[in-house]
C-alpha positions in Angstrom: -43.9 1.1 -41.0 -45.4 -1.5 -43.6 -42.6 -3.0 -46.3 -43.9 -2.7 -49.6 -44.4 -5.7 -51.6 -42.2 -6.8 -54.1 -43.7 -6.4 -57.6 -42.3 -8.2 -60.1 -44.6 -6.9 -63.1 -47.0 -4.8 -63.2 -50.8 -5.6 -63.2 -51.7 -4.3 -66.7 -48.9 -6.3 -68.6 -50.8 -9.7 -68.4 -50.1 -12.8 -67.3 -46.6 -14.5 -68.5 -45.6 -17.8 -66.8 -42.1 -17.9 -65.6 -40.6 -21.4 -64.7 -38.0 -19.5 -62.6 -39.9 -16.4 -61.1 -39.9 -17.8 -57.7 -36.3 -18.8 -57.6 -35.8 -14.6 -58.8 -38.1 -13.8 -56.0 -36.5 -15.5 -53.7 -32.9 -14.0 -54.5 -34.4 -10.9 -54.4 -36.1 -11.0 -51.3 -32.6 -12.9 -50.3 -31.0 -9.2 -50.7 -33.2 -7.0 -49.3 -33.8 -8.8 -45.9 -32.2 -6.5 -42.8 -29.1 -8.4 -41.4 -29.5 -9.5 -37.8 -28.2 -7.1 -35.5 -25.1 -7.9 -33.5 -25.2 -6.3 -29.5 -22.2 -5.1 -28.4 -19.6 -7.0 -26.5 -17.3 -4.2 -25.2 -19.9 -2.3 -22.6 -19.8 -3.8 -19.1 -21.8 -2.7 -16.5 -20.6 0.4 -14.3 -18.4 1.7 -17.1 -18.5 5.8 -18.3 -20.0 6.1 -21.4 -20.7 9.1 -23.0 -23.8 9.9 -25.1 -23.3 10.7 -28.2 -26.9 11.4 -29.5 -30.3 12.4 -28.4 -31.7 15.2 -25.4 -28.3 14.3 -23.2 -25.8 14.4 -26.2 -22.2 15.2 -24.3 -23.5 13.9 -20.9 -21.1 11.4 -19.1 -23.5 8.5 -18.0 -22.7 5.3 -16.1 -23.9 2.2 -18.4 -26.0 0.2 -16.0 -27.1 -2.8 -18.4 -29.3 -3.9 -21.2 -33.6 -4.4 -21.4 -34.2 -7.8 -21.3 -37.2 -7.0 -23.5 -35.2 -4.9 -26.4 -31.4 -6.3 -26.5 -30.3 -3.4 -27.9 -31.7 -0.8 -25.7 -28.9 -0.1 -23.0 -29.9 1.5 -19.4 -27.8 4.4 -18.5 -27.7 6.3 -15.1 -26.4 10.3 -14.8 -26.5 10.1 -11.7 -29.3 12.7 -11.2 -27.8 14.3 -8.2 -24.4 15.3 -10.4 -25.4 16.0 -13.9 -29.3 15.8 -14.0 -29.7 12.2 -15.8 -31.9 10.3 -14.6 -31.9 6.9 -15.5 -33.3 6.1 -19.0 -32.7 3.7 -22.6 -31.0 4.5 -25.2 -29.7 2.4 -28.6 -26.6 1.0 -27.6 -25.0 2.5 -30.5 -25.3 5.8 -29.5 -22.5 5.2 -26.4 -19.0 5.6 -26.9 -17.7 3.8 -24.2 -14.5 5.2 -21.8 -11.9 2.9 -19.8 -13.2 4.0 -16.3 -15.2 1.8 -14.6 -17.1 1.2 -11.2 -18.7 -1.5 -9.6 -22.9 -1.4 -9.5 -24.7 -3.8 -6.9 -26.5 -6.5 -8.6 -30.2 -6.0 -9.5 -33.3 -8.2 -10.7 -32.8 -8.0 -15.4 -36.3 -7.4 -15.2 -36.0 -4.5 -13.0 -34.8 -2.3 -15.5 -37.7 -3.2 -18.5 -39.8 -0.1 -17.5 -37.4 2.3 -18.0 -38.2 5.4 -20.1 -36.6 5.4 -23.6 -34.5 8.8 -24.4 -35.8 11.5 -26.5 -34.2 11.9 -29.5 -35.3 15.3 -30.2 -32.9 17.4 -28.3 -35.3 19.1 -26.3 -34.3 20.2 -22.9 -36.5 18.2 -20.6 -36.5 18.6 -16.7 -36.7 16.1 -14.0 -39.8 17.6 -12.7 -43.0 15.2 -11.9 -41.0 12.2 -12.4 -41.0 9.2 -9.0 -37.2 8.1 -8.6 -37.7 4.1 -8.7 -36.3 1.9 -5.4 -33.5 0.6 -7.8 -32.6 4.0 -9.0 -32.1 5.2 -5.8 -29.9 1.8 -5.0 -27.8 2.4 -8.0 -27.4 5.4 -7.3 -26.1 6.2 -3.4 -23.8 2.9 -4.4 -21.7 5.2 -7.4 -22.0 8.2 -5.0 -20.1 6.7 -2.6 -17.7 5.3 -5.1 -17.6 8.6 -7.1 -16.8 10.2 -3.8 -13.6 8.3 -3.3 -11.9 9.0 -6.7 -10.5 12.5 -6.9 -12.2 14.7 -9.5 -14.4 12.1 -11.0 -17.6 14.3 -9.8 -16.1 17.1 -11.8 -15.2 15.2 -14.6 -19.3 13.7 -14.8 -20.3 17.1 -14.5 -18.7 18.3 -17.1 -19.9 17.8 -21.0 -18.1 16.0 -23.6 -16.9 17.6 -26.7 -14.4 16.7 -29.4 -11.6 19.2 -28.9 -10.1 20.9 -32.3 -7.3 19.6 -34.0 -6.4 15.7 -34.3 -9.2 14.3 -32.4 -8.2 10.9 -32.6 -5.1 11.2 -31.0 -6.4 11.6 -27.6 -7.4 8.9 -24.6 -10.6 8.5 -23.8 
């Protein structure tokens, strides 16, 4: 999507010299610039996050890292095997983050730049005629293993997140 150019006047009203149009320009180009984006500091790898937007809104994913190519596009895993994510990107901002957290075996940053970006359109989507990558299937048998040692944590991935009536924000999360 093209910006549109700042008009100042109009074509058909003529010329009119200015000594301080370009210091107005500038001030108002000043104002509408986008503010650098600041990435999130409080997601570390291996910790629950839950998806708060887009085709696997209420699904409990495990927050693997972030593209080295898009800093803001974070690389969450279901696993596949317990609640049908596979992994994908989606805007950081879009995770709301819980306090559980398990360890993920190191991997290669540029490993996880391929990685399919999530579909925002809430369309139900299967895994069908899709190749698990190497490092997906590394990530994954690792947290299986793990999940498999804390009691109800494959019950607690399976099931989908919603906000429960009442005070919402008195719960832990």
């Amino acid at each position: 999507m093209k910006k549109p150019q700042l008009q100042i006047m109009p074509p058909v009203a003529g010329y009119y010299p200015v000594d301080d149009m370009p210091e107005y320009v500038q001030k108002i180009n000043q104002l509408i610039k986008p503010k650098p984006r600041k990435l999130r500091t409080d997601l570390k790898s291996g910790m629950i996050c839950i998806i708060t937007d887009g085709q696997f809104i209420g699904k409990r994913v495990f927050y693997i890292g972030n593209k080295t190519n898009k800093k803001e596009m974070a690389v969450c895993l279901g696993p596949a095997s317990i609640n049908n994510v596979r992994m994908f990107s989606i805007d950081e901002r879009f995770l709301f983050t819980t306090s559980q957290i398990l360890e993920i075996p190191s991997f290669k940053p540029n490993e996880i730049n391929n990685i399919s970006d999530c579909d925002m359109s809430y369309i139900e989507i299967t895994n069908q005629g899709f190749e698990i990558t190497e490092l997906e299937k590394k990530i994954e048998t690792s947290l299986l293993q793990q999940i498999s040692k804390i009691k109800h944590l494959k019950s607690y991935l399976q099931e989908n997140f919603t906000i429960p009536e009442g005070d919402p924000l008195s719960l832990d999360y």
